[in-house]
C-alpha positions in Angstrom: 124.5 69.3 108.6 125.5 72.3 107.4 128.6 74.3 107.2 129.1 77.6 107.2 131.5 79.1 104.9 133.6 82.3 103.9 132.0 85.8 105.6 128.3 84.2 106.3 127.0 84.0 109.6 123.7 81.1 110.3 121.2 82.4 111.9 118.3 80.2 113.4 114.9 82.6 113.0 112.9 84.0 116.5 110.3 81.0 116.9 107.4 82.9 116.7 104.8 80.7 118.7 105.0 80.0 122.4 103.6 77.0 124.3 102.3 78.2 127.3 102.6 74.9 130.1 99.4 74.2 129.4 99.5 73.3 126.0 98.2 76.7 124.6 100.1 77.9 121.8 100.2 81.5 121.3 100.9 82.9 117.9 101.6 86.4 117.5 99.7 88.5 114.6 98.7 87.4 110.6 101.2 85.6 109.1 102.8 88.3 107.1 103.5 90.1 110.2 105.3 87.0 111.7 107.4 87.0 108.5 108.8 90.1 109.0 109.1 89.3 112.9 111.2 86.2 112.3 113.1 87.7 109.6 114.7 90.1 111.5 115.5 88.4 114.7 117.2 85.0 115.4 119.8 83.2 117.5 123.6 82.7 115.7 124.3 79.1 115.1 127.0 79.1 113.0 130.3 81.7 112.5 132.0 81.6 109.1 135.8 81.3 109.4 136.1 84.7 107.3 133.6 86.3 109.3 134.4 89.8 110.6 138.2 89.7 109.5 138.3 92.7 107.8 137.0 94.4 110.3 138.8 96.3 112.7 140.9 93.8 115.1 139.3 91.1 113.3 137.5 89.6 116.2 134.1 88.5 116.1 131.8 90.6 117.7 129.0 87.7 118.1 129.1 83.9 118.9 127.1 81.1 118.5 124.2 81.1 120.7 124.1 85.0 120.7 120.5 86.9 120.0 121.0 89.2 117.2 118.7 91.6 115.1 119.8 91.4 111.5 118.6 93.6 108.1 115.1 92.6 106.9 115.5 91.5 103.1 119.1 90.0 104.5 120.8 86.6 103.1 118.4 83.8 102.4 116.7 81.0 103.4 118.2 77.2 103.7 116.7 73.8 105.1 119.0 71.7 106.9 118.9 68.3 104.9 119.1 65.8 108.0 116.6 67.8 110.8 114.5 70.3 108.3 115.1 73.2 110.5 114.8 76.4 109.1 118.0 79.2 109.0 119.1 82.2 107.3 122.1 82.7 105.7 123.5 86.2 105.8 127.2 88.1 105.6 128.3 89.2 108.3 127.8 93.0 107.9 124.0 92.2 107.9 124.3 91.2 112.0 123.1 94.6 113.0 122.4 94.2 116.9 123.8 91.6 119.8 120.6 91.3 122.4 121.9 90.9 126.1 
């Protein structure tokens, strides 16, 4: 499991294919496209306890399970050891839209 630590915020990437209920799966462009799709786009799963305390009132402005849009070339990359899933670790100045 990971832990999130200082300022960072974890950020589980946009899946970019979707099973339609038929069984279809629809994948959307070359994969250099979908790169730069998921890597700007994902859902927060994971708040640093430093996160956003300089800021202002010092309340977080995002919580898990919020969409966000987040700076391209932002953080990097980690595998969770125990399920392989795939997240991005960024500060959390990076977090540059909450989607409703």
């Amino acid at each position: 499991m990971l832990e999130v630590v200082g300022n960072r915020v974890l950020i589980k990437p946009k899946d970019l294919e979707v099973k339609t209920e038929s069984g279809i799966v629809i994948s959307y462009g070359s994969d250099e496209k979908r790169h730069k799709m998921a890597t700007m786009e994902g859902t927060v799963a994971g708040i640093g306890p430093l996160a956003w305390k300089d800021w202002g009132d010092g309340s977080n402005w995002v919580e898990v399970g919020d969409r966000v849009i987040f700076a391209q070339y932002a953080g990097k990359l980690v595998v969770d050891p125990e399920t392989k899933e795939e997240f991005f670790v960024i500060n959390d100045e990076d977090c540059q839209v909450r989607i409703k």
